[in-house]
CHARMM internal coordinates of N, CA and C (Angstrom, degrees):
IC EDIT
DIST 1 N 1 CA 1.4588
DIST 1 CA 1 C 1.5238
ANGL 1 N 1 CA 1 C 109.36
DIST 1 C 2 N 1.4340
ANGL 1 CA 1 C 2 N 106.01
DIHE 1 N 1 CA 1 C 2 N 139.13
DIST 2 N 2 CA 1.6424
ANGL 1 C 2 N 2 CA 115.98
DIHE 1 CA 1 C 2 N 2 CA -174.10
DIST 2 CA 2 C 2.1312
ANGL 2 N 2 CA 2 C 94.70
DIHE 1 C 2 N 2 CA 2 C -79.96
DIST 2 C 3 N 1.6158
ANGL 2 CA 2 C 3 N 100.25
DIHE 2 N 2 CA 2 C 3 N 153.65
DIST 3 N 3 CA 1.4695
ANGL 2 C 3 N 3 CA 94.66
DIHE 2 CA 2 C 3 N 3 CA 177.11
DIST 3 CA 3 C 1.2336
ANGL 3 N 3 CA 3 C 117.76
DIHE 2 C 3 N 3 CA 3 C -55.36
DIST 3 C 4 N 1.6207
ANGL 3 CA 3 C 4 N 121.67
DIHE 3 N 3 CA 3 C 4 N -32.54
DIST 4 N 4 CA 1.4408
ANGL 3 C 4 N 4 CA 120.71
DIHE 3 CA 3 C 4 N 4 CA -167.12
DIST 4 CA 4 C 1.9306
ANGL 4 N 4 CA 4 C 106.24
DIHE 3 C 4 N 4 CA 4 C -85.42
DIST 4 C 5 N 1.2626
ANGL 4 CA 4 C 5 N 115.61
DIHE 4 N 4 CA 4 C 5 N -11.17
DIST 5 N 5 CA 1.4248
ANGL 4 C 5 N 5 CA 104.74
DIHE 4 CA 4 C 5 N 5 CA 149.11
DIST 5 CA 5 C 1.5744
ANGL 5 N 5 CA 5 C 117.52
DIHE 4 C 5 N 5 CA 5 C -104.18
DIST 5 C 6 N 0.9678
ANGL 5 CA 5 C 6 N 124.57
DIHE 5 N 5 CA 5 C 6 N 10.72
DIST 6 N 6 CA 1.7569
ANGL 5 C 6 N 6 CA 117.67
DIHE 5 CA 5 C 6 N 6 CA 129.11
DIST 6 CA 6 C 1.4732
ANGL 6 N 6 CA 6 C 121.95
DIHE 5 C 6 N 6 CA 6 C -47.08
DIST 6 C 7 N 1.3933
ANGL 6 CA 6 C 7 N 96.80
DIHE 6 N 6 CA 6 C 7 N -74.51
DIST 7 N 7 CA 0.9149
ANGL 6 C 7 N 7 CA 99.90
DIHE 6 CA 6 C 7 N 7 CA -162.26
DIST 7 CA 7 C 1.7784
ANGL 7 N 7 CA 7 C 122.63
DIHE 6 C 7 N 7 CA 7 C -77.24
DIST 7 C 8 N 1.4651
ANGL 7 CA 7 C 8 N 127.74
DIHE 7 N 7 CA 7 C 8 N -7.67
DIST 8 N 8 CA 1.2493
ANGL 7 C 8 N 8 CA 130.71
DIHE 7 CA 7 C 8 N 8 CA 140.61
DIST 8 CA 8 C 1.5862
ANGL 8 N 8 CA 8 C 107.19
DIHE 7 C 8 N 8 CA 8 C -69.07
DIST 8 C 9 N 0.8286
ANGL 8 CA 8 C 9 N 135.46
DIHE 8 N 8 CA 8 C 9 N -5.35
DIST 9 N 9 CA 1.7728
ANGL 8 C 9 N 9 CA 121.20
DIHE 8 CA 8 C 9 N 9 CA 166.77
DIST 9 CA 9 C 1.2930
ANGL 9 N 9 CA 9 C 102.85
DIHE 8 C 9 N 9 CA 9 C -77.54
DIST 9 C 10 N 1.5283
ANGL 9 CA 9 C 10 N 105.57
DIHE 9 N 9 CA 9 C 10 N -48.38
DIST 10 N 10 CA 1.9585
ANGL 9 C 10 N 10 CA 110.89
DIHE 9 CA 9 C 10 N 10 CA -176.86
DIST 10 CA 10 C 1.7135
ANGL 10 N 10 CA 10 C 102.88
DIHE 9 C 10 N 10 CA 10 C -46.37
DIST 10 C 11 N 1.1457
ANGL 10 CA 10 C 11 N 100.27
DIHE 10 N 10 CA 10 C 11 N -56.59
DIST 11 N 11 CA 1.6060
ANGL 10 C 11 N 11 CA 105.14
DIHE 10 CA 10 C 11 N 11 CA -159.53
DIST 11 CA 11 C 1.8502
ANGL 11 N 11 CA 11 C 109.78
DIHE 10 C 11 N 11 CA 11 C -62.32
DIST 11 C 12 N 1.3646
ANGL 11 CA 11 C 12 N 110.85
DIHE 11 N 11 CA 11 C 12 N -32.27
DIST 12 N 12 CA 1.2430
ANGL 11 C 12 N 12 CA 106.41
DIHE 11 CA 11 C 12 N 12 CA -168.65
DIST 12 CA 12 C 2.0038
ANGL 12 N 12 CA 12 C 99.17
DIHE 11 C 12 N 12 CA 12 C -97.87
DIST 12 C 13 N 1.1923
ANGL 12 CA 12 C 13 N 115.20
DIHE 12 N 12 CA 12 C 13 N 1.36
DIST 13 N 13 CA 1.5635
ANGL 12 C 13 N 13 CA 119.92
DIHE 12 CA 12 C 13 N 13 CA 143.63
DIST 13 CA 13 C 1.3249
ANGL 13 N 13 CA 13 C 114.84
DIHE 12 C 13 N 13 CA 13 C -77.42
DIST 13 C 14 N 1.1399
ANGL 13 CA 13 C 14 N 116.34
DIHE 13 N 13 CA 13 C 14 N -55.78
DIST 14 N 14 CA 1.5697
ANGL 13 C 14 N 14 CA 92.89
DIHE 13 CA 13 C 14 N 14 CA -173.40
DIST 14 CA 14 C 2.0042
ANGL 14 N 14 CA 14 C 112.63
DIHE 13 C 14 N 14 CA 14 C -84.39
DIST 14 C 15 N 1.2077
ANGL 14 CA 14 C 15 N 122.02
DIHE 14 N 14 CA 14 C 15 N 5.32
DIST 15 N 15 CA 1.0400
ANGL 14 C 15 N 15 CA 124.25
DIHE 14 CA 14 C 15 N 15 CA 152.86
DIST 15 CA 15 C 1.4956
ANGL 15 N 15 CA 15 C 137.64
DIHE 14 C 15 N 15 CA 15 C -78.13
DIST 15 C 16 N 1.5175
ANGL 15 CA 15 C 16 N 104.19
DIHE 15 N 15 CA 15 C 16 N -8.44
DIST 16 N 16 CA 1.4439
ANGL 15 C 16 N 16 CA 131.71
DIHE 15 CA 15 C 16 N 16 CA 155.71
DIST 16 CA 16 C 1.4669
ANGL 16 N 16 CA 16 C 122.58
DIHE 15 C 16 N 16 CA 16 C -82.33
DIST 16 C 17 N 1.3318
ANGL 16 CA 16 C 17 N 93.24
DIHE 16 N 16 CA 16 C 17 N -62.03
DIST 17 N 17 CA 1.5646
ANGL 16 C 17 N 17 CA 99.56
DIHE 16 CA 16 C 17 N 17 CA 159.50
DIST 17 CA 17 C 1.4869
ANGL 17 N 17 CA 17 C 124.51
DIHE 16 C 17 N 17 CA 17 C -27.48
DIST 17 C 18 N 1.3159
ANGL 17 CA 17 C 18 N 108.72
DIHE 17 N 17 CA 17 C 18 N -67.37
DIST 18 N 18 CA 1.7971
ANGL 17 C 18 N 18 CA 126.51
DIHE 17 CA 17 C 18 N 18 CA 170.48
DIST 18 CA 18 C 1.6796
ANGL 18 N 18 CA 18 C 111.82
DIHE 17 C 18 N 18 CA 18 C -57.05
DIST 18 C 19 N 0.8162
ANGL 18 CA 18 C 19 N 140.51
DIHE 18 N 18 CA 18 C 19 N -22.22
DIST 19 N 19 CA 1.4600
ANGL 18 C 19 N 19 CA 157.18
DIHE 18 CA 18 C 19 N 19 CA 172.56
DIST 19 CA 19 C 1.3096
ANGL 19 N 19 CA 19 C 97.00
DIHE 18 C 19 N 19 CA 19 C -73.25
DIST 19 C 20 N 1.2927
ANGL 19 CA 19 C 20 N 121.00
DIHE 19 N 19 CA 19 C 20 N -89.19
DIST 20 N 20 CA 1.1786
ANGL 19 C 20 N 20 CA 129.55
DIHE 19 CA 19 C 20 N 20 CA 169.17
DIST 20 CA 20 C 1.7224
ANGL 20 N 20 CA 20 C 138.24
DIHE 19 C 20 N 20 CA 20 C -12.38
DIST 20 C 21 N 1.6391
ANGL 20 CA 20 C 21 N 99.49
DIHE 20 N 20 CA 20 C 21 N -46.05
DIST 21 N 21 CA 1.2811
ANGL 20 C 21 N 21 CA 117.68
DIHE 20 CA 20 C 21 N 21 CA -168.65
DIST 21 CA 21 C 1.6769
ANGL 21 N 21 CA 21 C 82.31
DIHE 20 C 21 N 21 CA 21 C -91.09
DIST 21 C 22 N 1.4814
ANGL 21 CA 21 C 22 N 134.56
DIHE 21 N 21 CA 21 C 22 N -68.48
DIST 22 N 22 CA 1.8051
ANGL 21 C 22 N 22 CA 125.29
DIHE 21 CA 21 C 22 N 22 CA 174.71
DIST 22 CA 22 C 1.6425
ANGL 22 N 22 CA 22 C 103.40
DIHE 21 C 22 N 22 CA 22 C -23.88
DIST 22 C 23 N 1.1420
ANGL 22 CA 22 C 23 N 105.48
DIHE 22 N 22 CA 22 C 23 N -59.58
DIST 23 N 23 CA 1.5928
ANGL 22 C 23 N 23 CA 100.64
DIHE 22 CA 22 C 23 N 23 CA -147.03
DIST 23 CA 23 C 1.3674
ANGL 23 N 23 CA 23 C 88.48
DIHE 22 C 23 N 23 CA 23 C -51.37
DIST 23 C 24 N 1.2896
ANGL 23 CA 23 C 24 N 140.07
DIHE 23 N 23 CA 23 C 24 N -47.81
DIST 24 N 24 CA 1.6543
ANGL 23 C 24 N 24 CA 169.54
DIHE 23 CA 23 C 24 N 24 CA -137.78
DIST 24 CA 24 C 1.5054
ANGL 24 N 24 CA 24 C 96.83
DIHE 23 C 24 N 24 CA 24 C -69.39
DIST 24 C 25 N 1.3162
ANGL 24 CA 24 C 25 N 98.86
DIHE 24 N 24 CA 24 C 25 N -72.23
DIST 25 N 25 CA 1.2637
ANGL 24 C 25 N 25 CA 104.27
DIHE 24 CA 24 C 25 N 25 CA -172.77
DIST 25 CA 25 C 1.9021
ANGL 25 N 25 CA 25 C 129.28
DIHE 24 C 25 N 25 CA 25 C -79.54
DIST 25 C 26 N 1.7897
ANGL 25 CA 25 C 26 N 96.66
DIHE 25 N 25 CA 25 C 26 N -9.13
DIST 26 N 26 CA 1.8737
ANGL 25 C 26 N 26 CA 115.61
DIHE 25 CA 25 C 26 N 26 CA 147.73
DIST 26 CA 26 C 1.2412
ANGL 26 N 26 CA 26 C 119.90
DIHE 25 C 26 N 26 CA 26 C -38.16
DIST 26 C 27 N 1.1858
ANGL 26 CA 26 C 27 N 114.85
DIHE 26 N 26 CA 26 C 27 N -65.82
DIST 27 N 27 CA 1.3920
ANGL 26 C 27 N 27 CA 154.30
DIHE 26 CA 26 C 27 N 27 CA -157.63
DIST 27 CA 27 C 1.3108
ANGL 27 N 27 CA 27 C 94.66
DIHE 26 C 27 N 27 CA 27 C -58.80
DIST 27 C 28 N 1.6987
ANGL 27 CA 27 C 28 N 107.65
DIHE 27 N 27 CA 27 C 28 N -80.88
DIST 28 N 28 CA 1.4392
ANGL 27 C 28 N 28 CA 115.07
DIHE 27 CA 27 C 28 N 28 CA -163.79
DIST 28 CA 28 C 1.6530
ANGL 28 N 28 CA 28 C 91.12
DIHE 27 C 28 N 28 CA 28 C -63.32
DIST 28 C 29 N 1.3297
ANGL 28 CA 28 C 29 N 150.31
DIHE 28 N 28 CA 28 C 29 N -21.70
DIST 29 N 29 CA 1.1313
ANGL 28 C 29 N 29 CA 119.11
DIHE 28 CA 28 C 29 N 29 CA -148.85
DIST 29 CA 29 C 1.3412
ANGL 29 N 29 CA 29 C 94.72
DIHE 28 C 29 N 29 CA 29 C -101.83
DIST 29 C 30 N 1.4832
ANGL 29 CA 29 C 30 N 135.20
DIHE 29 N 29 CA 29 C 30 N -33.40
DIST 30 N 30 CA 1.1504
ANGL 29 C 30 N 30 CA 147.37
DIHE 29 CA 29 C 30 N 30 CA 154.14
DIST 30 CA 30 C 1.8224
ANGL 30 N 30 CA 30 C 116.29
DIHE 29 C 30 N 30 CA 30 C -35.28
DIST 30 C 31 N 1.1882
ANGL 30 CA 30 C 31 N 129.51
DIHE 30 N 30 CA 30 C 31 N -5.86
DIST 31 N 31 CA 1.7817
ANGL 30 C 31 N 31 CA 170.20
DIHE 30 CA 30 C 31 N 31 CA 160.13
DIST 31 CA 31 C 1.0832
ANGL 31 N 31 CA 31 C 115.18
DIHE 30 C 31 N 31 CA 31 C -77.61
DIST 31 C 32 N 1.4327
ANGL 31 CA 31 C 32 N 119.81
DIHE 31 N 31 CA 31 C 32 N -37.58
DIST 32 N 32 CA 1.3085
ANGL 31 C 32 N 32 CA 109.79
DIHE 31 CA 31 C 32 N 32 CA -158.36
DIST 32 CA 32 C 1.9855
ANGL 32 N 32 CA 32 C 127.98
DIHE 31 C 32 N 32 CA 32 C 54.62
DIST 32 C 33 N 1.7494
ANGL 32 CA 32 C 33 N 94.79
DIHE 32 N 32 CA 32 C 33 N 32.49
DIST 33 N 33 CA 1.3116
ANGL 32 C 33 N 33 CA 110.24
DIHE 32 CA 32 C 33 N 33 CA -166.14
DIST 33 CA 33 C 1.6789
ANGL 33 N 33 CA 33 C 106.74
DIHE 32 C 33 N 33 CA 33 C -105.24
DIST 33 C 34 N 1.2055
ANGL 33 CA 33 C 34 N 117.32
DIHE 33 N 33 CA 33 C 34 N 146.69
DIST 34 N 34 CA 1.6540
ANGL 33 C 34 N 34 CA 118.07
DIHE 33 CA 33 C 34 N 34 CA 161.97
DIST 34 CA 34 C 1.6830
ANGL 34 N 34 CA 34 C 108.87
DIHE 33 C 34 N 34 CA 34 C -95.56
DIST 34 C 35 N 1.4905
ANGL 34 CA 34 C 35 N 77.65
DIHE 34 N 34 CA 34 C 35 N 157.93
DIST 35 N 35 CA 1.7856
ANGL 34 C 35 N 35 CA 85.43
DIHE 34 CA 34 C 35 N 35 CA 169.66
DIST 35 CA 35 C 1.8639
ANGL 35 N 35 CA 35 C 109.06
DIHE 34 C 35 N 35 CA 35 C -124.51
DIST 35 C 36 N 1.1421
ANGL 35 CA 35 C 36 N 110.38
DIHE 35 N 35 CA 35 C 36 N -172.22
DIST 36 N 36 CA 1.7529
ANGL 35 C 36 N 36 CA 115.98
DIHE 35 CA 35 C 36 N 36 CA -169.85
DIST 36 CA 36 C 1.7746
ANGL 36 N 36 CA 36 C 85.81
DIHE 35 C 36 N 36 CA 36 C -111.24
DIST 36 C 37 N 0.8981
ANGL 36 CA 36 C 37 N 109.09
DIHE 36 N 36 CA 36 C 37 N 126.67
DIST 37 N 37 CA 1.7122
ANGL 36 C 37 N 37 CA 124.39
DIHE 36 CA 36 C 37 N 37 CA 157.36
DIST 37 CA 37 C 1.2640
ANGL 37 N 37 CA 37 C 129.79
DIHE 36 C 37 N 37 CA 37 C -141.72
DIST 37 C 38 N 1.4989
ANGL 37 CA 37 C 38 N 135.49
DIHE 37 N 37 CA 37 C 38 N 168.38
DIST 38 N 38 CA 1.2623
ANGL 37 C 38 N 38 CA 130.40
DIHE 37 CA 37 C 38 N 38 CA -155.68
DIST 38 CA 38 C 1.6614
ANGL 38 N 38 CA 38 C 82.45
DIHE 37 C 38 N 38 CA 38 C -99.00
DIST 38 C 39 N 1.8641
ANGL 38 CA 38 C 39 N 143.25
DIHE 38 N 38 CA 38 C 39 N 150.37
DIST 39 N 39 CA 1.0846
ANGL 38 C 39 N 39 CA 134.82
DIHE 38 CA 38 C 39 N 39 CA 91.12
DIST 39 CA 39 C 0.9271
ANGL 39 N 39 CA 39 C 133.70
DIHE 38 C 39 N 39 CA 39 C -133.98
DIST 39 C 40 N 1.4701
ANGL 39 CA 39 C 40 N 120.90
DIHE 39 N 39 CA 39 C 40 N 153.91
DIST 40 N 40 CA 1.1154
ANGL 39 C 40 N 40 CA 136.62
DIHE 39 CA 39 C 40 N 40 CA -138.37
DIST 40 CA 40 C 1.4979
ANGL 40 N 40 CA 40 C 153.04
DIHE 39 C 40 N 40 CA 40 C 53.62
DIST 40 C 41 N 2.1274
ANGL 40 CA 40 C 41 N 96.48
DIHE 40 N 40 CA 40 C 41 N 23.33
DIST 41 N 41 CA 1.4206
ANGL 40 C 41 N 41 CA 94.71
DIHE 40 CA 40 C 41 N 41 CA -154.53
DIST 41 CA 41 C 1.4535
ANGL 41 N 41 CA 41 C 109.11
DIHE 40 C 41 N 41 CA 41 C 100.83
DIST 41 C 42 N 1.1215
ANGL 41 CA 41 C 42 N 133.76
DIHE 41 N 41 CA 41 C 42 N -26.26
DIST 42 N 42 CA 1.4252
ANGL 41 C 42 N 42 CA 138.47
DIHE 41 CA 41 C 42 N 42 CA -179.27
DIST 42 CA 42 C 1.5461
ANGL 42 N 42 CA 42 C 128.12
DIHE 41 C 42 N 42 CA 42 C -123.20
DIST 42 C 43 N 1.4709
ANGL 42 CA 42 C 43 N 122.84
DIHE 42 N 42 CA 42 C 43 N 136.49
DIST 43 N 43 CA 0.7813
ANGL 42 C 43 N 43 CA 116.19
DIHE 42 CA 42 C 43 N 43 CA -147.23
DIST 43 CA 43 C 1.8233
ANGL 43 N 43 CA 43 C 86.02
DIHE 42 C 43 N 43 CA 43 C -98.13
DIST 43 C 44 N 1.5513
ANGL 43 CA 43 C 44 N 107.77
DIHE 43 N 43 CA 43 C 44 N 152.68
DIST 44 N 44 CA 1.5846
ANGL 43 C 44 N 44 CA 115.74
DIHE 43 CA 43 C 44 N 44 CA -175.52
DIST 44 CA 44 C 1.5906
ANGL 44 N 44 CA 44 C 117.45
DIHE 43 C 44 N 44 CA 44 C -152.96
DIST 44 C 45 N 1.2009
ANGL 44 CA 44 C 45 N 108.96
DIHE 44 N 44 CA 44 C 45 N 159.76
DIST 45 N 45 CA 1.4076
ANGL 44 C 45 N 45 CA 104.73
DIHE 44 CA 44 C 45 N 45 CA -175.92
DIST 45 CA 45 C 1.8894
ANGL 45 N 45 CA 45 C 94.21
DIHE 44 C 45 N 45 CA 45 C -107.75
DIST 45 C 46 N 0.8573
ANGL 45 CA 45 C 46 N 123.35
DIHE 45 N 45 CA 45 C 46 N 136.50
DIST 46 N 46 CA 1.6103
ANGL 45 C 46 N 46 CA 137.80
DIHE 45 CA 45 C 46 N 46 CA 158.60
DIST 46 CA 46 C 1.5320
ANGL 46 N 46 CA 46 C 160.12
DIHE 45 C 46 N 46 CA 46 C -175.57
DIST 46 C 47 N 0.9068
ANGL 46 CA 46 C 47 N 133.14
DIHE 46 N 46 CA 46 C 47 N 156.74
DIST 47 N 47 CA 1.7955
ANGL 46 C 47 N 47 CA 125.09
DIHE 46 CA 46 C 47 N 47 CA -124.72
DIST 47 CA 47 C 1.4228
ANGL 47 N 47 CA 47 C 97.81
DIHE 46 C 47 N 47 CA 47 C -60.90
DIST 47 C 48 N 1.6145
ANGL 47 CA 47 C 48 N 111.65
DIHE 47 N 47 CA 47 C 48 N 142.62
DIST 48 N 48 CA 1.3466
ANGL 47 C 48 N 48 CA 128.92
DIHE 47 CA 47 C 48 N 48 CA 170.11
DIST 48 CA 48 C 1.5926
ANGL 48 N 48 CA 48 C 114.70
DIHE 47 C 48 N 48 CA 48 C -38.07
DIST 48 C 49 N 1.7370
ANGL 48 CA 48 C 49 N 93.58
DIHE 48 N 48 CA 48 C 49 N -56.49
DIST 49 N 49 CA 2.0085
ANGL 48 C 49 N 49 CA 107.81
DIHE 48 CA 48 C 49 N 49 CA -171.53
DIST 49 CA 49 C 1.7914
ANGL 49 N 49 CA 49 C 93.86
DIHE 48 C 49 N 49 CA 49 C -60.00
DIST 49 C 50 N 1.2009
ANGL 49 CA 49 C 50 N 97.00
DIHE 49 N 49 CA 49 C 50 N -79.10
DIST 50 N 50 CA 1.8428
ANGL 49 C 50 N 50 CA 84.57
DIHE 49 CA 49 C 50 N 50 CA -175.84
DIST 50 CA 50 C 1.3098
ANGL 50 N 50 CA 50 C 106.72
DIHE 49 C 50 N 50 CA 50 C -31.70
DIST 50 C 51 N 1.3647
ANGL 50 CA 50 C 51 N 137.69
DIHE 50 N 50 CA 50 C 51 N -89.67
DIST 51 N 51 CA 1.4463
ANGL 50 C 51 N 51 CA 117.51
DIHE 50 CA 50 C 51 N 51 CA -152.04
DIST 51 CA 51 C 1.5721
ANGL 51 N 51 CA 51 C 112.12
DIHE 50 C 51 N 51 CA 51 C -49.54
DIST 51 C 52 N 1.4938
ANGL 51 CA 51 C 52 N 150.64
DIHE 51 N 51 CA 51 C 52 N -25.75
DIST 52 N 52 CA 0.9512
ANGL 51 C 52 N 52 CA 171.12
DIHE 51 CA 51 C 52 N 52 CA -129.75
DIST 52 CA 52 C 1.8507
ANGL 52 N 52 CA 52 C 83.56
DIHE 51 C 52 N 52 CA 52 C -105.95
DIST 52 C 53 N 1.3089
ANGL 52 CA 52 C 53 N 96.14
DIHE 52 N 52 CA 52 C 53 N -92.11
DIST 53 N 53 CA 1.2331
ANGL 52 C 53 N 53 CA 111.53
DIHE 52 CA 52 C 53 N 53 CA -171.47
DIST 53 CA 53 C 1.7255
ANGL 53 N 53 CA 53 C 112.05
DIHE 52 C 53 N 53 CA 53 C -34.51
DIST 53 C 54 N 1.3165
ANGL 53 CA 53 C 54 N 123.47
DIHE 53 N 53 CA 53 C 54 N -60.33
DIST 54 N 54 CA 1.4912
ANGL 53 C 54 N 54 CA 129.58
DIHE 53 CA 53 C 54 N 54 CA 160.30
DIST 54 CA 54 C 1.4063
ANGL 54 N 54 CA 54 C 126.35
DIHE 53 C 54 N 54 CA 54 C -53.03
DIST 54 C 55 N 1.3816
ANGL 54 CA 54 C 55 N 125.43
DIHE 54 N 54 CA 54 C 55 N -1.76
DIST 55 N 55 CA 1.0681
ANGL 54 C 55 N 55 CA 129.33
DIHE 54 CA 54 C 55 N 55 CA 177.83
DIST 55 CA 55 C 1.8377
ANGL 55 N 55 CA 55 C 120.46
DIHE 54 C 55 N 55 CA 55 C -112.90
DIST 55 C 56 N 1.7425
ANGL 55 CA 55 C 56 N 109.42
DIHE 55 N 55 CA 55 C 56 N -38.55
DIST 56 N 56 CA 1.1562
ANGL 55 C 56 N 56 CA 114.87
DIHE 55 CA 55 C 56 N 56 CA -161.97
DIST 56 CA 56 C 1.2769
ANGL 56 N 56 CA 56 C 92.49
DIHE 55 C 56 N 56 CA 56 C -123.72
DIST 56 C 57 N 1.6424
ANGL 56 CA 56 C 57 N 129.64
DIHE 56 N 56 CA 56 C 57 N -29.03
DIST 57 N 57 CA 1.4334
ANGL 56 C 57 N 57 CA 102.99
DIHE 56 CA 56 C 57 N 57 CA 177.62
DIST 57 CA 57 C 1.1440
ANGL 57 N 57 CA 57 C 130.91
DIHE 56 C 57 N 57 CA 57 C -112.68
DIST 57 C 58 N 1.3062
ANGL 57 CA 57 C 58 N 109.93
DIHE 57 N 57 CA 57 C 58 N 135.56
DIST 58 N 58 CA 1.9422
ANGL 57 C 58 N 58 CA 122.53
DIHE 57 CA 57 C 58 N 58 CA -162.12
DIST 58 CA 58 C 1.5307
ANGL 58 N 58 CA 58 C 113.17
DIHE 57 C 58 N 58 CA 58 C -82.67
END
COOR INIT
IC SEED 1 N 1 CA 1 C
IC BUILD
């Protein structure tokens, strides 16, 4: 593989990736579910809609 199809493989993984983790966190928030995430160094449980909401909507 040439670098520049590396590196379009990278990009359209982690552009799945990111898709992936939205759809994820739709879902659960549409649930009324939490998930476990790191902040600050610490590990925490908290609401799907908040992180959702702070992340994807502008």
């Amino acid at each position: 593989m040439s670098q520049e199809e590396i590196n379009e493989l990278r990009s359209r993984i982690c552009y799945g990736l990111k898709k992936a983790e939205e759809n994820m966190l739709r879902e659960k928030a549409l649930h009324d579910d939490t998930i476990v995430t790191v902040a600050n160094g610490k590990i925490c449980e908290m609401s799907a809609k908040y992180l959702y909401r702070k992340l994807y909507e502008k």
